[in-house]
KOLTI-414536 format. One record per residue: x, z, y of N, C-alpha, C, O in turn; residue number from 1. Coordinates in Angstrom, 3 decimals. Last residue first. Example, Ala and Ser with C-alpha at 12.3 -4.5 7.8 and 13.67 -1.06 7.14 Angstrom:
% residues 2
<node n_px="12.850" n_pz="7.080" n_py="-2.250" ca_px="13.670" ca_pz="7.140" ca_py="-1.060" c_px="12.900" c_pz="7.870" c_py="0.030" o_px="13.409" o_pz="8.039" o_py="1.138" n="2"/>
<node n_px="13.190" n_pz="7.800" n_py="-5.690" ca_px="12.300" ca_pz="7.800" ca_py="-4.500" c_px="13.200" c_pz="7.800" c_py="-3.300" o_px="14.236" o_pz="8.465" o_py="-3.319" n="1"/>
This chain:
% residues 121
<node n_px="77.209" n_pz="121.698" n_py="118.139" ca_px="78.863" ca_pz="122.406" ca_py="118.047" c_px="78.430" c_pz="123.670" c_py="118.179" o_px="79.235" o_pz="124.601" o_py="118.178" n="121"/>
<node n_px="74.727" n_pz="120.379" n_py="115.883" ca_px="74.948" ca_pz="120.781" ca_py="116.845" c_px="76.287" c_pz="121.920" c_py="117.309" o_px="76.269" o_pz="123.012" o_py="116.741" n="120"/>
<node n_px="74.738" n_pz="118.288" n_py="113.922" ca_px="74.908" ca_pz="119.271" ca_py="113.335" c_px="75.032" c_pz="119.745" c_py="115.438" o_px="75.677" o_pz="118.909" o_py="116.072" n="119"/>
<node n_px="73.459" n_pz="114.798" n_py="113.562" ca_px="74.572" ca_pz="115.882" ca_py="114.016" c_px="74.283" c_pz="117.275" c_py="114.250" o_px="73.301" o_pz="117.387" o_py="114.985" n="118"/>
<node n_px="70.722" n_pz="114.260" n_py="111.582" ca_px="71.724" ca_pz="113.702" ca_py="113.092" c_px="72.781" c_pz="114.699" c_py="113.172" o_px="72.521" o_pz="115.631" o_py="112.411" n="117"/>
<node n_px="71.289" n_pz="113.235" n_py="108.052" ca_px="70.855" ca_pz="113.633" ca_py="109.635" c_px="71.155" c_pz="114.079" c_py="110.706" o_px="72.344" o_pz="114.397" o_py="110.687" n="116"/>
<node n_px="71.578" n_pz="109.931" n_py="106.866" ca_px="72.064" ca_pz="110.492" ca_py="107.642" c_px="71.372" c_pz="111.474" c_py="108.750" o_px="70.975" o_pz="111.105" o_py="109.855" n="115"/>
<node n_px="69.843" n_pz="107.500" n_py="106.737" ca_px="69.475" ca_pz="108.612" ca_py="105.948" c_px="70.255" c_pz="109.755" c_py="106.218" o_px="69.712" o_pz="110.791" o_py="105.833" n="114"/>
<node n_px="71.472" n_pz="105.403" n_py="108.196" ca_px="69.778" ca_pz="105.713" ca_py="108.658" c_px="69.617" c_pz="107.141" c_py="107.845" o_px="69.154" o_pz="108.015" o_py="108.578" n="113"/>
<node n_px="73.705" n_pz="104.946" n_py="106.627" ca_px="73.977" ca_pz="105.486" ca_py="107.600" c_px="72.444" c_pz="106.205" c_py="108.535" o_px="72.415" o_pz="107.191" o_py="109.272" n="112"/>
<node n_px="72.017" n_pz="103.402" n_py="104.940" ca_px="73.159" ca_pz="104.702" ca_py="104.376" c_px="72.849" c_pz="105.691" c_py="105.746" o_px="72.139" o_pz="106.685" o_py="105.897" n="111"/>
<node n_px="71.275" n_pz="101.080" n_py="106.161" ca_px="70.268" ca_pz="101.990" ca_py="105.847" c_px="71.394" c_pz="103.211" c_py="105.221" o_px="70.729" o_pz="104.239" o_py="105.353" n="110"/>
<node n_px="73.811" n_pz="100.457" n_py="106.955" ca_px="72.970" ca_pz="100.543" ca_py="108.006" c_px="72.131" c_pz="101.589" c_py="107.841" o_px="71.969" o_pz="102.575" o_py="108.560" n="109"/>
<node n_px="75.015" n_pz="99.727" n_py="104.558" ca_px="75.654" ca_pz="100.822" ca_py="105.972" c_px="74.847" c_pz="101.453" c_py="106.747" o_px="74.946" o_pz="102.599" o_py="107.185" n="108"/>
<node n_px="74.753" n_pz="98.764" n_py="101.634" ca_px="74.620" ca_pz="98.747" ca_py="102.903" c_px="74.448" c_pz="99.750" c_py="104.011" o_px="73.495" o_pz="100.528" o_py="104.040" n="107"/>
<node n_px="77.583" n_pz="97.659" n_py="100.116" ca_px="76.784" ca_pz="98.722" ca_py="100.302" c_px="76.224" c_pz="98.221" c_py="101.678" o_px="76.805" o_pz="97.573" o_py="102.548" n="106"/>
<node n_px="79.413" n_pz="96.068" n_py="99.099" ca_px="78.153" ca_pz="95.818" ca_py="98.970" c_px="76.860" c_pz="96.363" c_py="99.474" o_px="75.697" o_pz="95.963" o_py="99.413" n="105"/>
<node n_px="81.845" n_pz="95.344" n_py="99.822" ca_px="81.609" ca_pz="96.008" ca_py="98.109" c_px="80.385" c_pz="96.196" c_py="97.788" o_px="80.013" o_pz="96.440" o_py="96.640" n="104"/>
<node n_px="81.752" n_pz="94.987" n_py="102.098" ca_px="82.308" ca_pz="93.897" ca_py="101.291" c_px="82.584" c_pz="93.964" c_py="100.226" o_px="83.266" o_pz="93.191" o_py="99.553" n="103"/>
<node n_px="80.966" n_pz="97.040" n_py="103.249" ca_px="79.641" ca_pz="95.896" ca_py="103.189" c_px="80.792" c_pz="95.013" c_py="102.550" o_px="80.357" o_pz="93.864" o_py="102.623" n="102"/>
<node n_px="82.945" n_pz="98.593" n_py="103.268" ca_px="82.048" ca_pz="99.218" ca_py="102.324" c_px="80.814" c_pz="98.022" c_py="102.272" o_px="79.900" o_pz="98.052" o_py="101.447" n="101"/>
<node n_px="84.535" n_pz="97.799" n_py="104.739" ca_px="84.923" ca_pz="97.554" ca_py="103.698" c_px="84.056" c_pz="98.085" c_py="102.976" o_px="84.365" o_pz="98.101" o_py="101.785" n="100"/>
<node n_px="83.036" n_pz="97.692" n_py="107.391" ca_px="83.436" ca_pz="96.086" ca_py="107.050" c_px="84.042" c_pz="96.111" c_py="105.275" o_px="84.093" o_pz="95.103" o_py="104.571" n="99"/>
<node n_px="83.356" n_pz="100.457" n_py="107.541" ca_px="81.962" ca_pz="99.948" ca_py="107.307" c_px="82.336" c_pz="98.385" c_py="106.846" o_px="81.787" o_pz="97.982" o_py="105.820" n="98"/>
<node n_px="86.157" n_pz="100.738" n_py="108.438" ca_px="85.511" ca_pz="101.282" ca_py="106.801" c_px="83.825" c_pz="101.097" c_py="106.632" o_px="83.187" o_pz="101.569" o_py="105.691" n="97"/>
<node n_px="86.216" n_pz="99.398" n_py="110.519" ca_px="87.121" ca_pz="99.329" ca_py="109.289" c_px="86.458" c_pz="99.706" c_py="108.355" o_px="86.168" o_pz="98.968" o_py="107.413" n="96"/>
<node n_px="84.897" n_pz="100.951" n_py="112.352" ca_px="84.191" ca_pz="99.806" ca_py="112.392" c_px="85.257" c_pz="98.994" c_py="110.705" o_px="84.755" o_pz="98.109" o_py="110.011" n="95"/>
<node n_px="86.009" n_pz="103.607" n_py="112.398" ca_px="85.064" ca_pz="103.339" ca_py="111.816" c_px="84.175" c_pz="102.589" c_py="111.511" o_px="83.143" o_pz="102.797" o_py="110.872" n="94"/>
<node n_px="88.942" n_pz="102.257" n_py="113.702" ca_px="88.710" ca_pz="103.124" ca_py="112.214" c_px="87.282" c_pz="102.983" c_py="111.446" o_px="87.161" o_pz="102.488" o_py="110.325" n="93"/>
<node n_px="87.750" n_pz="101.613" n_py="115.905" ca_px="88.479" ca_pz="100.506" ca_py="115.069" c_px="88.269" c_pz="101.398" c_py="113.650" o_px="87.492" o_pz="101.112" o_py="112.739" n="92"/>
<node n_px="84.801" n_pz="103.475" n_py="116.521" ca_px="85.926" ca_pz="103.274" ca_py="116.741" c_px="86.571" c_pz="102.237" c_py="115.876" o_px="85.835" o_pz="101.906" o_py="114.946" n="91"/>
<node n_px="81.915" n_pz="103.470" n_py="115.902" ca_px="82.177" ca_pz="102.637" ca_py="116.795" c_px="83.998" c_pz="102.337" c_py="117.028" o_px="84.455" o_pz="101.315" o_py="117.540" n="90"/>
<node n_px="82.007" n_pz="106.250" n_py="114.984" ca_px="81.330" ca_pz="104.679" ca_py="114.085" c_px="81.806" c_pz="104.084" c_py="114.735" o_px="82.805" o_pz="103.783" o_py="114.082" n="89"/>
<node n_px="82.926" n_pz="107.751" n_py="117.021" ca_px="83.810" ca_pz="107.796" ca_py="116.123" c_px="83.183" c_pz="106.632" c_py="114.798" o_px="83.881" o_pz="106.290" o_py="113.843" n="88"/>
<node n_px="81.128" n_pz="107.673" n_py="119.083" ca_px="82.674" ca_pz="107.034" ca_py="119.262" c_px="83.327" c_pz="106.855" c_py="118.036" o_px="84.178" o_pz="105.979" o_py="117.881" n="87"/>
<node n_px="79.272" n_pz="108.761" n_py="117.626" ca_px="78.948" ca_pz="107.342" ca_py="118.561" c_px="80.531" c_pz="106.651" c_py="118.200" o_px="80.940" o_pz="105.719" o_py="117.508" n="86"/>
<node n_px="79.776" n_pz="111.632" n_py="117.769" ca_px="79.565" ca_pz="110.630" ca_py="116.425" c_px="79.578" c_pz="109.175" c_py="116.537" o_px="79.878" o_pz="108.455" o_py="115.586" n="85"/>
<node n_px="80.029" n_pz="111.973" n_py="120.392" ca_px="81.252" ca_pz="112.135" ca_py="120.001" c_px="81.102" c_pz="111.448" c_py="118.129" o_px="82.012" o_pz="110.965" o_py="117.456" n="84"/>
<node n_px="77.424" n_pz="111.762" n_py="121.573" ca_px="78.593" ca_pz="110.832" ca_py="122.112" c_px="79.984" c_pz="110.591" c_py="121.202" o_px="80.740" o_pz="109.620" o_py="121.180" n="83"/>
<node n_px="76.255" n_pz="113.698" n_py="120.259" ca_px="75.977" ca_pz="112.246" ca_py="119.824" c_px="77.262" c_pz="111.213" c_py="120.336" o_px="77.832" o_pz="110.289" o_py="119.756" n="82"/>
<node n_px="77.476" n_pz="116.217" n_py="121.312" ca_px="77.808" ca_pz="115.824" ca_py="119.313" c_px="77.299" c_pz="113.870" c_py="119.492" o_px="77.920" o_pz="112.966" o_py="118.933" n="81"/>
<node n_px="79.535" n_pz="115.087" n_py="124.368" ca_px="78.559" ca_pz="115.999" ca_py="123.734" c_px="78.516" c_pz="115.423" c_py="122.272" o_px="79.208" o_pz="114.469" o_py="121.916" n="80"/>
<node n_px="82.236" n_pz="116.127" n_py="126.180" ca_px="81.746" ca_pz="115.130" ca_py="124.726" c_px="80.510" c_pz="115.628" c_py="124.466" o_px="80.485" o_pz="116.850" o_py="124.322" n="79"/>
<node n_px="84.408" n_pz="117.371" n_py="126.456" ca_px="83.307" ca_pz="117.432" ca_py="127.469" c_px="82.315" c_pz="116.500" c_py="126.836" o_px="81.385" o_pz="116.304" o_py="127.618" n="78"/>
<node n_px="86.341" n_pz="117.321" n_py="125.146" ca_px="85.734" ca_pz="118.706" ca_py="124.500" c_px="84.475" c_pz="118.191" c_py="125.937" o_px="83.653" o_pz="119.069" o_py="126.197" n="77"/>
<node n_px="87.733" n_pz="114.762" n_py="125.627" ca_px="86.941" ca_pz="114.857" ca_py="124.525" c_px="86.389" c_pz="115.938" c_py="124.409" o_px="85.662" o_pz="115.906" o_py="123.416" n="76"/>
<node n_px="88.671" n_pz="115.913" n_py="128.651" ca_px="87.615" ca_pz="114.512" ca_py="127.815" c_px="86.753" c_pz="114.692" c_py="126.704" o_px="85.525" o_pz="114.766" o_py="126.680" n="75"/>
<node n_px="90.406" n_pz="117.591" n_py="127.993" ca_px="89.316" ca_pz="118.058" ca_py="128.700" c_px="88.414" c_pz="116.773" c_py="128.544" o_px="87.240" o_pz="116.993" o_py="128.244" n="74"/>
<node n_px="91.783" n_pz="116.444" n_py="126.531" ca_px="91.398" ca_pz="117.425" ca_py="126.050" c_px="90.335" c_pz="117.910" c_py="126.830" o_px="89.430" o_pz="118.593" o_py="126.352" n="73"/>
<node n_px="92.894" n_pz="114.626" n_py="128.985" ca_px="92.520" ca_pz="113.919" ca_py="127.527" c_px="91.950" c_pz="114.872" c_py="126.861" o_px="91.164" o_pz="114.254" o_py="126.143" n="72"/>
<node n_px="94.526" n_pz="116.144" n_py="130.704" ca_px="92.888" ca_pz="115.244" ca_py="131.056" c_px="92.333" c_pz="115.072" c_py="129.415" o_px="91.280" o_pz="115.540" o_py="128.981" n="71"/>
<node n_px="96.013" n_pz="117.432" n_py="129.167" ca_px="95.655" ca_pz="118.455" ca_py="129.493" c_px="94.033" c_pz="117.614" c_py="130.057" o_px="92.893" o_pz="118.068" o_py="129.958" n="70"/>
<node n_px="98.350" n_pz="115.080" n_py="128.523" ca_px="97.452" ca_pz="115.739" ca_py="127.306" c_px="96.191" c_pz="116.854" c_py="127.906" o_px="95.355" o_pz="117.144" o_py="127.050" n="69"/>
<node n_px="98.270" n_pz="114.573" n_py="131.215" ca_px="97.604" ca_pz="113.391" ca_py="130.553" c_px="96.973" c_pz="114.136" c_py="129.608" o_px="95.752" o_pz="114.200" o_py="129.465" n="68"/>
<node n_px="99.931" n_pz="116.365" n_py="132.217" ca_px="98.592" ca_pz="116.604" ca_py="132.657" c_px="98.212" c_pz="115.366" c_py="131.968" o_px="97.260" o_pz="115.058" o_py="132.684" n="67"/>
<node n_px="101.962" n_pz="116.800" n_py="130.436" ca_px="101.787" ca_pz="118.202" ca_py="130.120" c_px="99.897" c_pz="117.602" c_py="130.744" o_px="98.869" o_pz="118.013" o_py="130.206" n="66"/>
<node n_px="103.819" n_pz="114.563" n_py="131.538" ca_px="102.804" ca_pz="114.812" ca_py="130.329" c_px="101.607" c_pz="115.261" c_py="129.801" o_px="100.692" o_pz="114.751" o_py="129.153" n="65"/>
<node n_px="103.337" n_pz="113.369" n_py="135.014" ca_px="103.854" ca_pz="114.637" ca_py="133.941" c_px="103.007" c_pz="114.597" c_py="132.583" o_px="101.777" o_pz="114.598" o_py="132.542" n="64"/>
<node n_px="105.811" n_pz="111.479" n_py="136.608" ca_px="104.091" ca_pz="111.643" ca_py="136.028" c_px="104.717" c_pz="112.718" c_py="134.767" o_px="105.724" o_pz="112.857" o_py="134.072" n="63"/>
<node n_px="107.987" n_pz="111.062" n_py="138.251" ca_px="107.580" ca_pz="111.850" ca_py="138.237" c_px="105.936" c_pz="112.342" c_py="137.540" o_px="105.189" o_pz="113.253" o_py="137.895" n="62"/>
<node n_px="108.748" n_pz="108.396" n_py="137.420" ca_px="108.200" ca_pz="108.748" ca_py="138.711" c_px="107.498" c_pz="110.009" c_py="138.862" o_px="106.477" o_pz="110.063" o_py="139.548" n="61"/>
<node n_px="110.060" n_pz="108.631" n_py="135.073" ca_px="110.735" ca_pz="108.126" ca_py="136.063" c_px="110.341" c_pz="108.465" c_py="137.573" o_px="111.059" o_pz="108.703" o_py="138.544" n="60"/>
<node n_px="109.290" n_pz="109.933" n_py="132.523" ca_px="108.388" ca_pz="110.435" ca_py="133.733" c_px="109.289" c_pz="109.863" c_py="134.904" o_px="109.333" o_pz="110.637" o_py="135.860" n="59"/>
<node n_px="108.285" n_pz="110.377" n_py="128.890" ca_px="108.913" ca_pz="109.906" ca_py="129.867" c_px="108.068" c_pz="109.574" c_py="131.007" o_px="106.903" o_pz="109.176" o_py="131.004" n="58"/>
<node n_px="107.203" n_pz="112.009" n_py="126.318" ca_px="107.352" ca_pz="112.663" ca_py="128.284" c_px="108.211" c_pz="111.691" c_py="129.166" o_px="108.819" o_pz="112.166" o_py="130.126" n="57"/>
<node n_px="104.746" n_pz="109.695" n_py="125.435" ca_px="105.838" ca_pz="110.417" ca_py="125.800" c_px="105.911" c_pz="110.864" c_py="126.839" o_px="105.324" o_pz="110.640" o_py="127.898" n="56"/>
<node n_px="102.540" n_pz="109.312" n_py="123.539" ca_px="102.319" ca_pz="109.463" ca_py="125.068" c_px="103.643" c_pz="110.262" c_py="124.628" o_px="103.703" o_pz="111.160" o_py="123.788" n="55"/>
<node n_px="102.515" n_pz="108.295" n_py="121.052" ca_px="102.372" ca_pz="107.557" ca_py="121.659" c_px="102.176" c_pz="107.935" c_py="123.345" o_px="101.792" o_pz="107.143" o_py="124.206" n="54"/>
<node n_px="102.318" n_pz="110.940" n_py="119.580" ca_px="103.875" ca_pz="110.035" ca_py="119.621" c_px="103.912" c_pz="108.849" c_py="120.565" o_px="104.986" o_pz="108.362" o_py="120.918" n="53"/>
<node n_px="100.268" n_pz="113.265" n_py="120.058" ca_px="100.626" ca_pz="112.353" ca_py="120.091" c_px="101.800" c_pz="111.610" c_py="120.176" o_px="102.349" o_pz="111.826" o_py="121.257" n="52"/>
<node n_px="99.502" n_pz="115.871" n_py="119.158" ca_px="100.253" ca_pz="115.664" ca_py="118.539" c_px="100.851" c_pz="114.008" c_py="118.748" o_px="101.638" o_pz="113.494" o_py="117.954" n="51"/>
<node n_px="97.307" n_pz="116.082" n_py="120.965" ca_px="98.211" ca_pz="116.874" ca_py="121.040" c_px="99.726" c_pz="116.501" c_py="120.461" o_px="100.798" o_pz="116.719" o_py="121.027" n="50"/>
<node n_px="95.582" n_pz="113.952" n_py="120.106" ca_px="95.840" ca_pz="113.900" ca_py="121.532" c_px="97.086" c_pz="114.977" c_py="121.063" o_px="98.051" o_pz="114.293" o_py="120.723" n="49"/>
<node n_px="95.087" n_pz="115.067" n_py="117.094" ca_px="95.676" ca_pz="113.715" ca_py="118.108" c_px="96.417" c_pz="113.666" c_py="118.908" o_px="97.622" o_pz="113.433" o_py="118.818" n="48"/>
<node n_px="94.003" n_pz="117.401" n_py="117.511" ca_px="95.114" ca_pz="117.379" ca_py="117.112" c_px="95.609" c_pz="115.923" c_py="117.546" o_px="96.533" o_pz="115.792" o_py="118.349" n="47"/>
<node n_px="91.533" n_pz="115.695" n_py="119.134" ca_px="92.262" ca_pz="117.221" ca_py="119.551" c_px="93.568" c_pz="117.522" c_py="119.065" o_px="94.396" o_pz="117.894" o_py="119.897" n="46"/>
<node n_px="90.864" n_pz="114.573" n_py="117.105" ca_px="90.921" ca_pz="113.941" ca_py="118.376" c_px="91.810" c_pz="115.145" c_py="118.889" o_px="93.034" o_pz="115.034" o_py="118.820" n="45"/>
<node n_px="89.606" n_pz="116.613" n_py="115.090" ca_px="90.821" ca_pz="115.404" ca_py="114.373" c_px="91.276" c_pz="115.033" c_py="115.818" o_px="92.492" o_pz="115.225" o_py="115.822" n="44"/>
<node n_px="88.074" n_pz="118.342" n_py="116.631" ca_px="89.136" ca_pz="118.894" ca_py="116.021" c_px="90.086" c_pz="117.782" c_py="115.369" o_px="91.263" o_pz="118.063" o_py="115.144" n="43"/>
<node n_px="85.788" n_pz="115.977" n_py="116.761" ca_px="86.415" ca_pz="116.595" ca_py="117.956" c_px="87.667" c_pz="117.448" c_py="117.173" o_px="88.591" o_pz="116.640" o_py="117.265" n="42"/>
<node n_px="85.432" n_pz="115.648" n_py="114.243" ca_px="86.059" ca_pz="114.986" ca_py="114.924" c_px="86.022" c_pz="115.395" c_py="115.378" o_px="86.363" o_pz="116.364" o_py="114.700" n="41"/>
<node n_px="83.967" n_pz="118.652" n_py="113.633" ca_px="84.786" ca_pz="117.980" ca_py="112.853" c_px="86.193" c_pz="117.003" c_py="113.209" o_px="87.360" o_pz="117.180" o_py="112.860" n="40"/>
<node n_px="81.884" n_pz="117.764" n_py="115.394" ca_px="82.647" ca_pz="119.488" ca_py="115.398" c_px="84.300" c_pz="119.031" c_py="114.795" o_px="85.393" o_pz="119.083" o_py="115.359" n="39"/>
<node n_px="80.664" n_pz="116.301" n_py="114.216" ca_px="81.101" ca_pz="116.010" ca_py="115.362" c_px="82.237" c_pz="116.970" c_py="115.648" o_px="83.348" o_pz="116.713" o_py="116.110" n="38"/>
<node n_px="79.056" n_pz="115.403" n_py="111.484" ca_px="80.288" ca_pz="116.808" ca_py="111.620" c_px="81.040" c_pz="116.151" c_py="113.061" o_px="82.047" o_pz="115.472" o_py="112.863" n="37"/>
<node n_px="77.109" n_pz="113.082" n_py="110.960" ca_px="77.180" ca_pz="114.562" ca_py="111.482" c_px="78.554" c_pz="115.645" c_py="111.172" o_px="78.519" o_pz="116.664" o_py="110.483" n="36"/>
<node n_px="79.070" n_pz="111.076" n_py="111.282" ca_px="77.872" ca_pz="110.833" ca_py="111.940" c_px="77.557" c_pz="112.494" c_py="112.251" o_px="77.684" o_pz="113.061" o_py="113.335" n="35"/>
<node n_px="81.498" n_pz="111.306" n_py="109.761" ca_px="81.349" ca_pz="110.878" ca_py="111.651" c_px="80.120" c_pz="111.344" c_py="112.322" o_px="80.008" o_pz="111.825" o_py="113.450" n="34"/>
<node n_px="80.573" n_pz="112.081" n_py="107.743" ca_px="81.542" ca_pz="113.443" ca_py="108.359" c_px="81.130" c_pz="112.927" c_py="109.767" o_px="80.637" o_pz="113.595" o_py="110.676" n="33"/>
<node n_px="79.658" n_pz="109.789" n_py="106.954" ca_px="78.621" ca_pz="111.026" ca_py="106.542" c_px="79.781" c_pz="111.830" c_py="107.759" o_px="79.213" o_pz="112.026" o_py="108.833" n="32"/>
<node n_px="82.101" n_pz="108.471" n_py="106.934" ca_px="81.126" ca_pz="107.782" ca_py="107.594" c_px="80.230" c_pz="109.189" c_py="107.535" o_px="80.316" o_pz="109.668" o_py="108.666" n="31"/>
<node n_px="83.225" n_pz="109.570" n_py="104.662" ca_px="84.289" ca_pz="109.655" ca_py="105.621" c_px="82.843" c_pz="108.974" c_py="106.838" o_px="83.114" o_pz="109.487" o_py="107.924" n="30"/>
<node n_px="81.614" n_pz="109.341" n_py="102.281" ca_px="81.970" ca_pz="110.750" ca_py="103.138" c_px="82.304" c_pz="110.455" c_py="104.413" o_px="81.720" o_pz="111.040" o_py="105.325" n="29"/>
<node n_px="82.066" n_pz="106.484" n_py="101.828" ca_px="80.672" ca_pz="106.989" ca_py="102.418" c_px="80.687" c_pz="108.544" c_py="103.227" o_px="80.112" o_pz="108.883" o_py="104.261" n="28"/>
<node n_px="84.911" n_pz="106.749" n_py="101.289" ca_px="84.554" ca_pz="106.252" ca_py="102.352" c_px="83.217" c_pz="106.342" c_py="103.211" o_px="83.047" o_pz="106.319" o_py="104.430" n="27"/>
<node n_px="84.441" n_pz="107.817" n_py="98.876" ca_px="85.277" ca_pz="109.076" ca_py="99.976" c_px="84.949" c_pz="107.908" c_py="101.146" o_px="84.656" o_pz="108.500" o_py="102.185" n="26"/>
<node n_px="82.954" n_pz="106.269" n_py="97.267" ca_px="82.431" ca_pz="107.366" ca_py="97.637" c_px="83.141" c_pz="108.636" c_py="98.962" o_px="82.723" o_pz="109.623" o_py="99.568" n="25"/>
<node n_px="84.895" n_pz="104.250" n_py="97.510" ca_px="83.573" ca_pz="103.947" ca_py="97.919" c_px="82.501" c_pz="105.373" c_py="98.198" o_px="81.595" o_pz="105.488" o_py="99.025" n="24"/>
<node n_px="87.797" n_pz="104.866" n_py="97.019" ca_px="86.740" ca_pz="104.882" ca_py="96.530" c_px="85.893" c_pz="105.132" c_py="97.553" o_px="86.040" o_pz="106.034" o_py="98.377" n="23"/>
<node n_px="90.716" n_pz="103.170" n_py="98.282" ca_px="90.126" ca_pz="104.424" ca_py="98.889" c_px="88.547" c_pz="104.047" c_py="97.888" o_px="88.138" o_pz="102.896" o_py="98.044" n="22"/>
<node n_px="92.402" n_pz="100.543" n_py="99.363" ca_px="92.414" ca_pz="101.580" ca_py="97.971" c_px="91.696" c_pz="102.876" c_py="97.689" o_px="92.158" o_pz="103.621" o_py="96.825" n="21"/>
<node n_px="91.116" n_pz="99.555" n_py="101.713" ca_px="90.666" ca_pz="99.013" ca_py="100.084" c_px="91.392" c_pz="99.623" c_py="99.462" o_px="91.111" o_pz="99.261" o_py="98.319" n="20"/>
<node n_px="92.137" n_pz="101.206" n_py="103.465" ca_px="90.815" ca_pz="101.683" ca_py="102.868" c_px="90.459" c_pz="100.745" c_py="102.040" o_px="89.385" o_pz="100.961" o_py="101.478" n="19"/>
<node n_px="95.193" n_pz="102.851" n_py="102.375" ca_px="94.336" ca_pz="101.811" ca_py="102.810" c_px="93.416" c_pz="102.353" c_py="102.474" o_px="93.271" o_pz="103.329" o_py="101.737" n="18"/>
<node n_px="95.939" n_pz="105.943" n_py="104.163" ca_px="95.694" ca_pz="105.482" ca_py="103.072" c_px="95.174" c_pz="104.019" c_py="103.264" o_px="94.661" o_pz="103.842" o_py="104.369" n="17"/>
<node n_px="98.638" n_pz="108.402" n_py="104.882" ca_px="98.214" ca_pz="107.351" ca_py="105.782" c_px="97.705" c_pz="106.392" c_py="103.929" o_px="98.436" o_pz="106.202" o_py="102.958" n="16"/>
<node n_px="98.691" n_pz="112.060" n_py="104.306" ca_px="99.270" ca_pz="110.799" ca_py="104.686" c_px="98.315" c_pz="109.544" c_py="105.353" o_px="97.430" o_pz="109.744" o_py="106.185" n="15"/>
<node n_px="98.045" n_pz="114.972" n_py="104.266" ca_px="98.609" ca_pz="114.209" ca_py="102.711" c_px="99.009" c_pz="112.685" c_py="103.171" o_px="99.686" o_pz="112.064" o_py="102.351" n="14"/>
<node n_px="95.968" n_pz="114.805" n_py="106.379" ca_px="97.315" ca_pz="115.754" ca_py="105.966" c_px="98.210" c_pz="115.214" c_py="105.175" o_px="99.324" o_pz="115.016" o_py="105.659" n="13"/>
<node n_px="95.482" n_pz="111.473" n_py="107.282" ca_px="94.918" ca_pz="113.131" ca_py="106.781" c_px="95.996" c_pz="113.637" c_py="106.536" o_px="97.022" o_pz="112.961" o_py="106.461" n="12"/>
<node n_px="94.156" n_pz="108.414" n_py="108.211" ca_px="94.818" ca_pz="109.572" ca_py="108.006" c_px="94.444" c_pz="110.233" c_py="107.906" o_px="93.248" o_pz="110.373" o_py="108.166" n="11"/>
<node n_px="92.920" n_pz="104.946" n_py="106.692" ca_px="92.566" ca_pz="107.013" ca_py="106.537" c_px="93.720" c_pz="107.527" c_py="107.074" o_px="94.671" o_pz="107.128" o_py="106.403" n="10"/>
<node n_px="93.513" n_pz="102.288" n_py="109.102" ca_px="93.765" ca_pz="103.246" ca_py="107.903" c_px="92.950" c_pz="104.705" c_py="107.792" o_px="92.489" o_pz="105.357" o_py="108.729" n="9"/>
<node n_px="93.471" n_pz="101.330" n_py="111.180" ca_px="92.703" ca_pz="100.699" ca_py="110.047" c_px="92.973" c_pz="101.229" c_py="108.768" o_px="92.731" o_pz="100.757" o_py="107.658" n="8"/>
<node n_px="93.289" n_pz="103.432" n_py="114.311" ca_px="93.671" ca_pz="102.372" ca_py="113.453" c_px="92.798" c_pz="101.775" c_py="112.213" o_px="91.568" o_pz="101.753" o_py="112.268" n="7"/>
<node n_px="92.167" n_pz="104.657" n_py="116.049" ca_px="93.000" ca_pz="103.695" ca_py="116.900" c_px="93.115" c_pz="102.183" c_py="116.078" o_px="93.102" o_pz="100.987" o_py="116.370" n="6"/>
<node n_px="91.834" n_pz="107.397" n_py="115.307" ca_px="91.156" ca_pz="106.409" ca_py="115.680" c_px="90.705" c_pz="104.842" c_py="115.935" o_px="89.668" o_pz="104.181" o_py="115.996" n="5"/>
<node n_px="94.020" n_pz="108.676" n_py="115.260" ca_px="93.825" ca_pz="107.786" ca_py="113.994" c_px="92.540" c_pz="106.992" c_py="113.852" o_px="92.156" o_pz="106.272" o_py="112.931" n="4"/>
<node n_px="94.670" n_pz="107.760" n_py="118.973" ca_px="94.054" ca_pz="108.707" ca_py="118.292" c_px="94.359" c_pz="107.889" c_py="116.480" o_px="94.820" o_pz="106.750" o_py="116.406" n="3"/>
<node n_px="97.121" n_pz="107.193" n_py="121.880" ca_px="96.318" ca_pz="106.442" ca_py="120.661" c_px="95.810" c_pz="107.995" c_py="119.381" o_px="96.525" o_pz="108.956" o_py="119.099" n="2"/>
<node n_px="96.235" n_pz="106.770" n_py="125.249" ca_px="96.730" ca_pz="107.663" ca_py="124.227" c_px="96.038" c_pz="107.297" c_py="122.913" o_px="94.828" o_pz="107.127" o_py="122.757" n="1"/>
C-alpha cells in the first residue's frame, strides 16, 4: 500500500510540489516535523492508508479490502514515536528532501543532530 511516503514529491492539501521548487526553509520544516512530530506522521500515514488509490477493492479470490486497510492501521498506530520518525527520514520522500537540501548545501546531519527527539504521542 503506497503512502506520500512512497514518493519524491511534497503532498498536502493544496497539492503535489517539487522539492526543487520548495524553499529551503519549508524543507528544513518538513525534516524538523519527521523527526519530532511523530504524532504528526502517524496522522499523514493514516489518511494514506485510508485514502488509498493504490489498494483496490478488487477481490477475484475473495481477499477483502476492508482487512488490508484494517492490518495497515493497526501497523502504523503500533509504531512507537522513534520508529515512526525513523521511517519517515528514511522513507523515499525523506531520503528526497535531504539529497535536495545537501545539493544547496546544507548540512543535514548536523541540522538534523540539533533536533529534539520526538515529542512523545
Amino acid at each position: 500500500m503506497k503512502t506520500r511516503f512512497n514518493e519524491i514529491y511534497w503532498k498536502n492539501f493544496n497539492g503535489c510540489y517539487r522539492l526543487c521548487d520548495m524553499d529551503t526553509d519549508h524543507l528544513l520544516n518538513i525534516l524538523k516535523m519527521f523527526k519530532s512530530k511523530p504524532n504528526v506522521v502517524m496522522n499523514m500515514l493514516i489518511q494514506d492508508i485510508e485514502n488509498s488509490p493504490d489498494c483496490s477493492a478488487f477481490s477475484p479470490f475473495g481477499v477483502d479490502h476492508s482487512n488490508i486497510v484494517k492490518q495497515s492501521l493497526q501497523t502504523v498506530t503500533s509504531m512507537s514515536t522513534e520508529e515512526i520518525s525513523m521511517f519517515a527520514l528514511k522513507s523515499p520522500l525523506g531520503i528526497a528532501i535531504k539529497h535536495e537540501l545537501i545539493s544547496r548545501g546544507v548540512n543535514v546531519e548536523n541540522y538534523l543532530s540539533m533536533i529534539d527527539v520526538p515529542e512523545k504521542l
